[in-house]
C-alpha positions as CSV (number, residue, x, y, z in Angstrom):
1,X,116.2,111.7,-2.5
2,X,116.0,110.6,1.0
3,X,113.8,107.7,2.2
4,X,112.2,110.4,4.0
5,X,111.5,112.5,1.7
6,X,109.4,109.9,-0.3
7,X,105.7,111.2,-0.3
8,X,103.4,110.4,2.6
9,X,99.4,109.5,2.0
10,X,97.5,112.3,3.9
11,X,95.2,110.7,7.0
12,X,92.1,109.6,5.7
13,X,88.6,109.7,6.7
14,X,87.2,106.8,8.9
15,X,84.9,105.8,6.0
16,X,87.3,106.1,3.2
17,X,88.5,103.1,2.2
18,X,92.4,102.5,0.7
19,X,92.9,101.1,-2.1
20,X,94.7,97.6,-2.1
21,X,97.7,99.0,-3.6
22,X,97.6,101.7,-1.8
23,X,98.1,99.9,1.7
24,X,101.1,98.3,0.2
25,X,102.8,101.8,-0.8
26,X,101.5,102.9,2.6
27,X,103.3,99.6,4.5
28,X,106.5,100.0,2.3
29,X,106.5,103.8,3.5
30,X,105.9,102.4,7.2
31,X,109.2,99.9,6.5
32,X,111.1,102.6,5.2
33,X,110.3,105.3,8.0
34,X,111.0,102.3,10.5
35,X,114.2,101.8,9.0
36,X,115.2,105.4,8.8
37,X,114.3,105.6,12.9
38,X,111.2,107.6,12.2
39,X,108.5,106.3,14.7
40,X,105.9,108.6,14.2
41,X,105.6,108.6,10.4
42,X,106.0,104.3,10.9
43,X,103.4,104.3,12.9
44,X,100.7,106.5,10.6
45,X,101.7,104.5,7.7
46,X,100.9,101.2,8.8
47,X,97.5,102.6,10.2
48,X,97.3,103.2,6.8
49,X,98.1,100.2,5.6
50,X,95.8,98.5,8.0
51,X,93.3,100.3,6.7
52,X,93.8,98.9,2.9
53,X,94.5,95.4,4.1
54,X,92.2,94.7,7.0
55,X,92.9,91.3,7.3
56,X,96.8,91.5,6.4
57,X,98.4,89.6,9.8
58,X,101.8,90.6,8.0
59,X,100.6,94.4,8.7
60,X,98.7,93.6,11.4
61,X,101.7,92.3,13.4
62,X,104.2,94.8,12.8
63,X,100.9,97.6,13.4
64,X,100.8,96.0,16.9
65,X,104.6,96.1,17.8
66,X,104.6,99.5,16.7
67,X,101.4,100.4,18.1
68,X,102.5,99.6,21.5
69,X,105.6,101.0,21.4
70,X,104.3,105.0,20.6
71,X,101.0,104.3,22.7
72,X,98.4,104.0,20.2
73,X,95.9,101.8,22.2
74,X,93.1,101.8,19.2
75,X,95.2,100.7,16.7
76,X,96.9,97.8,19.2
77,X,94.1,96.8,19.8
78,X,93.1,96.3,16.1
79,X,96.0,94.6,15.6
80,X,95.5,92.1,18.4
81,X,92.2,91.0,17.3
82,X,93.1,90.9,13.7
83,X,96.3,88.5,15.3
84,X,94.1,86.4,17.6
85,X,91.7,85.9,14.8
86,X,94.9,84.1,13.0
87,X,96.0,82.0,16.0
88,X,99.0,84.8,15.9
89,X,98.8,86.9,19.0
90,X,101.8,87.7,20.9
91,X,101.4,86.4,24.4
92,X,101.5,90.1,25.9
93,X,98.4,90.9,23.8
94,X,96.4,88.7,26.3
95,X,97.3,91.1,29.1
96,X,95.9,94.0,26.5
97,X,92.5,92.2,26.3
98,X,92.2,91.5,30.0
99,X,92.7,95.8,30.6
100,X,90.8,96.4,27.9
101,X,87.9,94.1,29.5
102,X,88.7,95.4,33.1
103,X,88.1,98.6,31.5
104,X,85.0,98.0,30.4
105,X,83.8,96.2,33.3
106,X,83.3,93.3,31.4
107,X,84.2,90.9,34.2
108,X,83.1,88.1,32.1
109,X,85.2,88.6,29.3
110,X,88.0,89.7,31.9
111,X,87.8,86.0,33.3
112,X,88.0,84.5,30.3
113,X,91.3,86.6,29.1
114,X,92.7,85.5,32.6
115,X,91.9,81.8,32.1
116,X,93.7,82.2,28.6
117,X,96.5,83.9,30.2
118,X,97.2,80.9,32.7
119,X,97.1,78.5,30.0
120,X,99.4,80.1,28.1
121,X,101.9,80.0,30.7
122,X,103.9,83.1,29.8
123,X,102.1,85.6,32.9
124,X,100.1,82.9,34.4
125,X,101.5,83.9,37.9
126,X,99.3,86.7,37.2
127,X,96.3,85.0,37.1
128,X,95.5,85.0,41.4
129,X,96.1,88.5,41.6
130,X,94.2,89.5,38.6
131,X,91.3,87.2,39.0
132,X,90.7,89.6,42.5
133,X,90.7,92.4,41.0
134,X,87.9,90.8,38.8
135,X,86.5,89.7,41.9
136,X,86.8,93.3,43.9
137,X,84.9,94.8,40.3
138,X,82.2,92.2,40.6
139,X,81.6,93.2,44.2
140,X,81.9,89.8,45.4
141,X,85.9,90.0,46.6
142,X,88.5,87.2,47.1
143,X,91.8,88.2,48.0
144,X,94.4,86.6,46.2
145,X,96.1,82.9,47.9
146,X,99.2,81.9,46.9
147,X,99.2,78.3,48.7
148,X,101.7,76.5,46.2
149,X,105.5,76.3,46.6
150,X,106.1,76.3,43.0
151,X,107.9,78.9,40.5
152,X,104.6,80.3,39.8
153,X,103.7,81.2,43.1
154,X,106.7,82.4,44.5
155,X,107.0,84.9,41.0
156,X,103.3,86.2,42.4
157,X,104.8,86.6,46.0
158,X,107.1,89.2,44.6
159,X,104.0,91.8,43.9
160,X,101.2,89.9,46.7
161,X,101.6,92.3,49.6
162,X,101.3,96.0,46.9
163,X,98.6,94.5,45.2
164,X,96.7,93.6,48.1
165,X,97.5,97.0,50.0
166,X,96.0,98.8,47.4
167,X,92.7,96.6,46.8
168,X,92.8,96.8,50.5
169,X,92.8,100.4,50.0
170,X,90.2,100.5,47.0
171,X,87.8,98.6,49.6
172,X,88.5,101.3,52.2
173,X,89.8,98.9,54.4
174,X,92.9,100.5,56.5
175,X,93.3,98.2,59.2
176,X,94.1,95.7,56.0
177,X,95.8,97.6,54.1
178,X,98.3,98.7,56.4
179,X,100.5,95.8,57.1
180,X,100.2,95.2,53.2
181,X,101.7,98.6,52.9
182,X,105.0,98.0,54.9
183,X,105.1,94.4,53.0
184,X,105.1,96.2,49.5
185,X,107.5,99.1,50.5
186,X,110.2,96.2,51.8
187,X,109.8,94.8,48.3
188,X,110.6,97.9,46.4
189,X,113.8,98.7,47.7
190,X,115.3,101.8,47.2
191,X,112.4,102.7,44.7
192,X,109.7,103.3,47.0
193,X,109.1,107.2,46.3
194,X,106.7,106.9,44.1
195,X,104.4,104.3,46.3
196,X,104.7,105.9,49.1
197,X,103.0,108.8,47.8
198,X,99.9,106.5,45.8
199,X,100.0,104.9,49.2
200,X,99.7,108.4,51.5
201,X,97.1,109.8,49.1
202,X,94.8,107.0,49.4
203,X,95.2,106.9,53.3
204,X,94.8,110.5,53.4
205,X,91.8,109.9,51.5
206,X,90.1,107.7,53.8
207,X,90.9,110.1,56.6
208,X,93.9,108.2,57.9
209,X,96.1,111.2,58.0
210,X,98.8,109.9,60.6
211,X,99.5,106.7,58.8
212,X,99.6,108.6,55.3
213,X,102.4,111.5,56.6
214,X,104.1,108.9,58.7
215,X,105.3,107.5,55.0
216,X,105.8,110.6,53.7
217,X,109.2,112.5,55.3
218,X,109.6,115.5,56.0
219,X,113.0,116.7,54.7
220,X,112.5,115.2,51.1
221,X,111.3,117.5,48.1
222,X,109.7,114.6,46.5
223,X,106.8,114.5,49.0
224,X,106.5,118.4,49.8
225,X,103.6,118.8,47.7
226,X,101.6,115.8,49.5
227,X,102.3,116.5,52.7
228,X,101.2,120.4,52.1
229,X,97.7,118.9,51.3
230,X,97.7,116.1,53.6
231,X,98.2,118.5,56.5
232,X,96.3,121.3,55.8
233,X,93.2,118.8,55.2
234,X,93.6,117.0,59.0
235,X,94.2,120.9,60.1
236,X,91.1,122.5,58.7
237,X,88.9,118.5,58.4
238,X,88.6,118.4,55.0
239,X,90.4,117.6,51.9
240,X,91.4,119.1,48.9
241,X,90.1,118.7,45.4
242,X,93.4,117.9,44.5
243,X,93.7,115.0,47.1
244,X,90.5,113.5,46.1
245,X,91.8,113.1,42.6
246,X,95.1,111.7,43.9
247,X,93.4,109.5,46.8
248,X,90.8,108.0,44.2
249,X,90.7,104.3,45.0
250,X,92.2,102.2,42.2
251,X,89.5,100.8,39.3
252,X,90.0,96.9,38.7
253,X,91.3,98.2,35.3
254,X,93.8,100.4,37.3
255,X,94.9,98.1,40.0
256,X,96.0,95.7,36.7
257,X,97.6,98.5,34.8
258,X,99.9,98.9,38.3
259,X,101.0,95.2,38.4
260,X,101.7,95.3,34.8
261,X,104.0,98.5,35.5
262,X,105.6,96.4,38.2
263,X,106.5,93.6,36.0
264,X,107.8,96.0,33.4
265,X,110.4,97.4,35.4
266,X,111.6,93.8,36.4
267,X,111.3,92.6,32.8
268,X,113.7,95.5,31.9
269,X,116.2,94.0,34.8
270,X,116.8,91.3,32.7
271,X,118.9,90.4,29.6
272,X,117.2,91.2,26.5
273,X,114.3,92.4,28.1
274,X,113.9,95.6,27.1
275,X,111.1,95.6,23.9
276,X,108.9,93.2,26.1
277,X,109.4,95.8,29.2
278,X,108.0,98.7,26.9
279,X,105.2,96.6,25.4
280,X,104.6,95.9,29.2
281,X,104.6,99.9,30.2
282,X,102.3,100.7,27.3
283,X,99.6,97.8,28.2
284,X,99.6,99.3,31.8
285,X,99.5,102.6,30.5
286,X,96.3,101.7,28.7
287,X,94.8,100.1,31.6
288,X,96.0,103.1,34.4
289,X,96.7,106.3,32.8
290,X,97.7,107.6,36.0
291,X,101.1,109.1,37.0
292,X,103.1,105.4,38.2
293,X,102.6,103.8,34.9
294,X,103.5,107.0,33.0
295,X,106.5,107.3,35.1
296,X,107.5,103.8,34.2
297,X,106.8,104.1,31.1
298,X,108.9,107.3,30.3
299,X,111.9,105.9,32.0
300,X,111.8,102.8,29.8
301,X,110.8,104.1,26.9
302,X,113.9,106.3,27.5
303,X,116.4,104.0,28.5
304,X,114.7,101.7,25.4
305,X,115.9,104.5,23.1
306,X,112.8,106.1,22.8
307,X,114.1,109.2,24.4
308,X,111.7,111.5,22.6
309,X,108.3,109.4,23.5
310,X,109.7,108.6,26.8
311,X,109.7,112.7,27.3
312,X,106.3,113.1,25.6
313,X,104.8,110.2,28.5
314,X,106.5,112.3,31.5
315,X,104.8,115.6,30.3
316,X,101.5,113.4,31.1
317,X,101.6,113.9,34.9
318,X,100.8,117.5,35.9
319,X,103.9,119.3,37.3
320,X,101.6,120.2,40.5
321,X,100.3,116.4,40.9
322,X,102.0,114.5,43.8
323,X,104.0,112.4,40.9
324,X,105.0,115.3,39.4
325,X,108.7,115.7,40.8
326,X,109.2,112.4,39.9
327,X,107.7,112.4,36.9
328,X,110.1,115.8,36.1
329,X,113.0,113.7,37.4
330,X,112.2,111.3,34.2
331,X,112.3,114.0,32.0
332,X,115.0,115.2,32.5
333,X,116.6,112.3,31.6
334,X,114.6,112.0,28.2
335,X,115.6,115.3,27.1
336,X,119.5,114.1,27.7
337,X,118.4,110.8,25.8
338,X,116.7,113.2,23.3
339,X,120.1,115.9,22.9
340,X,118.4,118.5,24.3
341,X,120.9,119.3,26.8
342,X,120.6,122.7,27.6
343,X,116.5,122.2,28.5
344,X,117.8,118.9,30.7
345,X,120.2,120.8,32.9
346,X,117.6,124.0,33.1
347,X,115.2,121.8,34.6
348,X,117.7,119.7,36.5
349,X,119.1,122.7,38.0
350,X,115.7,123.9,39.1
351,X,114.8,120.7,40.7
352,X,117.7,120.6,42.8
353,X,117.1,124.4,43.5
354,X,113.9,123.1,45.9
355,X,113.7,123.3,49.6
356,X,115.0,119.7,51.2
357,X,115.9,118.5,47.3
358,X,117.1,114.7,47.6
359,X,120.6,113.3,46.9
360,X,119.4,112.5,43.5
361,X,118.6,115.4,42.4
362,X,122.3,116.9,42.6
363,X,123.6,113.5,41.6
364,X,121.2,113.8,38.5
365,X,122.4,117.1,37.7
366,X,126.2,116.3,38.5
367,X,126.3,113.8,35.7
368,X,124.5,115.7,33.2
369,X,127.7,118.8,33.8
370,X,130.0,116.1,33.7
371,X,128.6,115.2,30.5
372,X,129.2,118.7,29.4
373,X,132.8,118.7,30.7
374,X,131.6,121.1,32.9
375,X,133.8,119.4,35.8
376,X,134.2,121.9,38.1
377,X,130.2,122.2,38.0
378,X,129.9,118.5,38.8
379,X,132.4,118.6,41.0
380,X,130.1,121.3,42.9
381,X,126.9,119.2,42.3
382,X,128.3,116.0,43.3
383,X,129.0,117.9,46.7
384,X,125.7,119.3,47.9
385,X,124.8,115.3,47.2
386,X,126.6,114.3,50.1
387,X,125.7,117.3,52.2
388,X,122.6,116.0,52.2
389,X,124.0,112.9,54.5
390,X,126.0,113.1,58.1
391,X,129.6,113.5,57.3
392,X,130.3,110.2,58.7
393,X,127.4,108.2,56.3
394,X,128.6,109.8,52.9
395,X,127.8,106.9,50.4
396,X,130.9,106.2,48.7
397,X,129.3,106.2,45.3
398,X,129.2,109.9,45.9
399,X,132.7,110.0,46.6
400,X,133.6,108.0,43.5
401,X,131.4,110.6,41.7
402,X,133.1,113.5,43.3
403,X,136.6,111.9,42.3
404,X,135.8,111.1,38.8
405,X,134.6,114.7,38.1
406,X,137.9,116.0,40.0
407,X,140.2,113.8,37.9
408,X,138.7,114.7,34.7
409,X,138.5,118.4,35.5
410,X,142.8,117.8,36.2
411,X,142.5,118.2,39.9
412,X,144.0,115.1,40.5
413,X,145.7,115.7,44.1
414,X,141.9,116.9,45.4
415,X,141.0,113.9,43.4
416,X,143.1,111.3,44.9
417,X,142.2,112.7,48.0
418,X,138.9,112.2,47.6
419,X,139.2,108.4,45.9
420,X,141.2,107.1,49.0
421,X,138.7,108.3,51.1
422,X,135.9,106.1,49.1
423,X,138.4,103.2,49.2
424,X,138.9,103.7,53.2
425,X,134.9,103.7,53.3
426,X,134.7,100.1,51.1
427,X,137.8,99.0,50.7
428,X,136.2,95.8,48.7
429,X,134.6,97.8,46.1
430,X,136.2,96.9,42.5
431,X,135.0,100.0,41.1
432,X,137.0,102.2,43.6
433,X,140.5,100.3,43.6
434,X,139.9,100.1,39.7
435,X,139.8,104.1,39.3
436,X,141.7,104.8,41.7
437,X,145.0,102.1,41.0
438,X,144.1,103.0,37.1
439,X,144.5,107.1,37.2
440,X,147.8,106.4,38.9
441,X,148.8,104.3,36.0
442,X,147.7,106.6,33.8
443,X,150.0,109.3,35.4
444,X,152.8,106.5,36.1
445,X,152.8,107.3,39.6
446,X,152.6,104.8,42.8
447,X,153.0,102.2,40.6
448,X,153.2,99.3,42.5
449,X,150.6,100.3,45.0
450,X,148.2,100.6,42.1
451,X,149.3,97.3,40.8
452,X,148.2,96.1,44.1
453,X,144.8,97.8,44.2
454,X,144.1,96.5,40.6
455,X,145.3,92.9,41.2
456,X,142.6,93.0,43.9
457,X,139.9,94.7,42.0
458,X,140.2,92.0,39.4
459,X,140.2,89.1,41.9
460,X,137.4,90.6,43.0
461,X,135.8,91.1,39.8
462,X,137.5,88.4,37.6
463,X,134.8,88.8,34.8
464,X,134.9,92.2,33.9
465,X,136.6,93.3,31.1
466,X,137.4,97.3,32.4
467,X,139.2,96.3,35.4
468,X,140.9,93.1,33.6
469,X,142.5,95.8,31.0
470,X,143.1,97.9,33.8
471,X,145.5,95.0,36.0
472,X,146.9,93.6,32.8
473,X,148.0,97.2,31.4
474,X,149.6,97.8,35.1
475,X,151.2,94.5,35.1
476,X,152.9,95.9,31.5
477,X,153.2,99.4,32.7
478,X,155.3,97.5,35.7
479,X,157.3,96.0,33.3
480,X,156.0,92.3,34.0
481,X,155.7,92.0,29.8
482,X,155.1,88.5,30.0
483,X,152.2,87.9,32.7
484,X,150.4,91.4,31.1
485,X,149.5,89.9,27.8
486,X,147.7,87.0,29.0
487,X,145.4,89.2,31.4
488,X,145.1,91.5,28.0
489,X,143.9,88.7,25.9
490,X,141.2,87.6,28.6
491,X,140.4,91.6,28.6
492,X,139.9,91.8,24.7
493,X,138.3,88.7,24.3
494,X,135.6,89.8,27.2
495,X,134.8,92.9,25.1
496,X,136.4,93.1,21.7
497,X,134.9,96.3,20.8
498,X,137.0,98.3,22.9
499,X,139.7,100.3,21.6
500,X,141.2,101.1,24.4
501,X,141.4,97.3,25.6
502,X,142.9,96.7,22.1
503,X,145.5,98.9,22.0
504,X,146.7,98.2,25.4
505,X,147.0,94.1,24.0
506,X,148.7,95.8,20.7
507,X,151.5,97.5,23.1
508,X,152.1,94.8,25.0
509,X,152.3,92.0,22.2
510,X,154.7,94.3,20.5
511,X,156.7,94.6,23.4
512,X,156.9,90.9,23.6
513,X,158.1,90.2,19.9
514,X,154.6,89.5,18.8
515,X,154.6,92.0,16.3
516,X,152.3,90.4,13.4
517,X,149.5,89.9,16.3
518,X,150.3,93.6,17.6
519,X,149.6,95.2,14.7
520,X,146.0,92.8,14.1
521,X,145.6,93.9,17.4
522,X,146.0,97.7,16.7
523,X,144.0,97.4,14.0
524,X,141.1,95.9,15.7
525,X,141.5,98.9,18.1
526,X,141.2,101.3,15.3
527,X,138.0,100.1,14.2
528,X,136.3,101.6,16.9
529,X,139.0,104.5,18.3
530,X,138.0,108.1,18.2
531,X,140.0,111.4,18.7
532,X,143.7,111.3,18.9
533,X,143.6,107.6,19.2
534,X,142.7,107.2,15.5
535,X,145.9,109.0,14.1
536,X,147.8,107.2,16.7
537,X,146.7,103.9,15.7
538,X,147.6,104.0,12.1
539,X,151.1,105.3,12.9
540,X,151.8,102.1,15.1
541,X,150.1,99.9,12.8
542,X,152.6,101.1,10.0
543,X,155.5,101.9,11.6
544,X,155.9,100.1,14.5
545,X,155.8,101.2,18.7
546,X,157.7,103.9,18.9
547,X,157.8,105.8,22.3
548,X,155.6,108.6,20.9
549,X,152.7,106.2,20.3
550,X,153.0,104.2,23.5
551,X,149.1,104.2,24.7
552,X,148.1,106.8,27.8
């Protein structure tokens, strides 16, 4: 019998109480559904459990973890109180008290959360901005000042001018909010879509109409729906029902969740900070159920490997809300994370099917063919990308794109083609000379010209254990026996888990009478090898190179 199949207590009343040993079948059922990847059934079981043992922190901590992570606010917040009552409380469950207090309007308790927070250190740059949204909910307003030089002030800069803009904007103050606006945008980058349009609504909700379409353009599907209502309200002086929903000023409550979704996508950014950039998502979730925080949270919850809760959080934002391409762009992405390809390139191929559709959208779509080994249909995809630019402005990533899916389809002369082109338009990009010197390896042509462009790829990009394969297997493929192995050890030492990197050492060590160590080396390569490789593998490892087995 499968740990699975193991029977599962029915949901119980409210008022029912479990039974002591009850909760403890119920938390080994969570354990084993948790170790068997079953989230939902986890999470229900230590509800349960919770339930029998009310004042278990053993349950109550893995309830909490769990609860954030599927979006359970009730029982999170069970858990955190149960924790705190312990002296156990993660340091993200302050940031759930303070929007569960914001949410309530309880802008005492609010305070007192935020005072906690900056003690505790963790999020304390938080604490300026936050206290003015407690300040803007009291009607008594403070903006936030950042006066100090220190860490903790210059990690507050990094969100000051969005979080001002829209309390600005929550006050119905333009003239405010609009330099605030163009501070925040800067900040964001290249991910600005979705600000732009919270930004535009709320202008075009305070009758600012200019200022809201002039963020908005006008050859990008992504804001077709927004600028539709924006300009039929300044046309006929009025505003749709839909734009007053979108244009709402931001709650205190609201205005935290939004930072909090902020700091989640940064928190993913860095090592090991995935499960704390979920928990993040979720808190903000709690606090701003609107369409930015459930866009964040889908795509990390996705990339998290939460594929399937990741598409169940995009489904959240109406496909007809001003979010809702963007929010459709995430799911499509679950669904692939999910294995439900056919639905993720349905809907990918209807988004790119819109009038004006962005870049992304092809791109999106390309990789999701390419995946398929659909290369001639990535090929095409990858194409209407960089029709969407002037032919003298094509990014090169596009090209690289367009030149991986040729290669792979075996078009390699349109291919080639295509990758020296990319190489002409950055000709100090490692992950252009890498492909482009490697496929020529691969096919033993040009081959010093590709040892050139992969001796400079690796200079480039010393640390990187692809292109360091890729310059030591053309220094063997050169015949240069002697200085290859070297640059194959660094490779295989950099990422040991890579058959292809292994097998490449193995050849080489072989060819340099260091047979004992090829064959270890083989041997590590067939630990993780799949496909032809794995029959290859074995044959070198007991008989020896022979020129049948020589690596691609």
């Amino acid at each position: 019998m499968g740990l699975l199949a193991l029977p599962v207590a029915a949901p119980v009343a409210a008022e029912a109480s479990v039974a002591p040993d009850s909760a403890l079948h119920a938390y080994a059922r969570a354990r084993l559904a948790d170790a068997d990847g079953a989230f939902s059934l986890a999470v229900a079981n230590y509800r349960l459990a919770l339930d029998g043992d009310p004042a278990s922190p053993a349950i109550a901590r893995r309830s909490y973890l769990h609860a954030l992570e599927s979006g359970d606010f009730a029982l999170a917040l069970r858990s955190a109180r149960l924790l705190d009552g312990e002296g156990l409380l993660p340091r993200d469950g302050t940031l759930l008290h303070i929007g569960e207090a914001l949410d309530r309007k309880d802008w005492a308790a609010a305070r007192t959360w935020t005072g906690r927070m900056t003690e505790e250190g963790n999020f304390a740059f938080l604490g300026p901005l936050v206290q003015s949204w407690i300040s803007l909910g009291e009607r008594n307003y403070a903006a936030p000042i950042l006066v100090a030089k220190d860490r903790v002030s210059a990690l507050a800069r990094r969100y000051l001018d969005e979080q001002v803009a829209l309390q600005a904007l929550a006050r119905g103050d333009v003239e405010a909010a609009l330099p605030a606006i163009q501070g925040a945008l800067a900040a964001r980058g290249s991910d600005q879509d979705a600000l732009r349009l919270t930004f535009a609504a709320q202008l075009a909700n305070l009758r600012a109409t200019r200022q809201a379409l002039a963020l908005l353009p006008d050859d990008e599907a992504n804001f077709a729906l927004a600028r539709a209502d924006i300009q039929k309200g300044r046309i006929q002086k009025g505003r749709s029902r839909r734009l007053r929903q979108e244009g709402a000023p931001l709650t205190p409550a609201q205005g935290f969740g939004r930072l909090l979704a902020r700091l989640a996508v940064d928190a993913d950014a860095m090592e090991g900070g995935g499960k704390l950039a979920v928990r993040l998502a979720r808190i903000a979730t709690f606090a701003d159920p609107g369409a930015e925080s459930r866009i964040v949270a889908a795509r990390l919850l996705t990339e998290n490997g939460h594929s399937a809760l990741g598409m169940a959080e995009a489904r959240k934002v109406p496909e007809k809300a001003y979010h809702g391409a963007l929010a459709q762009a995430e799911l499509v992405v679950a669904m692939d994370g999910a294995g439900q390809d056919d639905d993720a390139i349905a809907l990918a191929r209807s988004l790119a099917k819109a009038p004006h559709a962005e870049a992304e959208r092809f791109v999106r779509l390309g990789s999701l063919l390419a995946g398929r080994k659909d290369f001639d249909g990535a090929v095409e995809a990858f194409r209407a990308a960089q029709a969407r630019f002037p032919a003298d402005a094509v990014p090169w990533t596009l090209l690289l794109l367009e030149g991986s899916a040729l290669e792979q389809g075996k078009r390699w002369e349109e291919a080639r083609a295509v990758l020296e082109r990319a190489a002409k338009i950055a000709p100090d990009e490692p992950m252009i000379l890498n492909y482009l010197g490697y496929a020529q390896i691969e096919r033993r042509q040009n081959v010093d010209e590709a040892l050139i462009l992969l001796k400079k790829a690796s200079s480039l990009k010393p640390d990187d254990p692809s292109i360091t394969d890729s310059f030591g297997w053309a220094q063997f493929i050169a015949g240069h026996v002697e200085a290859a192995v070297p640059v194959l050890e660094k490779a295989a030492a950099g990422a040991p888990g890579d058959a292809t990197i292994n097998e490449h050492l193995g050849d080489a060590l072989w060819a340099a009478g260091r047979r004992y160590e090829a064959r270890y080396a083989w041997k590590a390569a067939a630990a993780f090898a799949e496909g032809a490789a794995v029959e290859r593998l074995e044959a070198k490892a007991k008989e020896g190179m022979k020129p049948e087995y020589a690596a691609p």
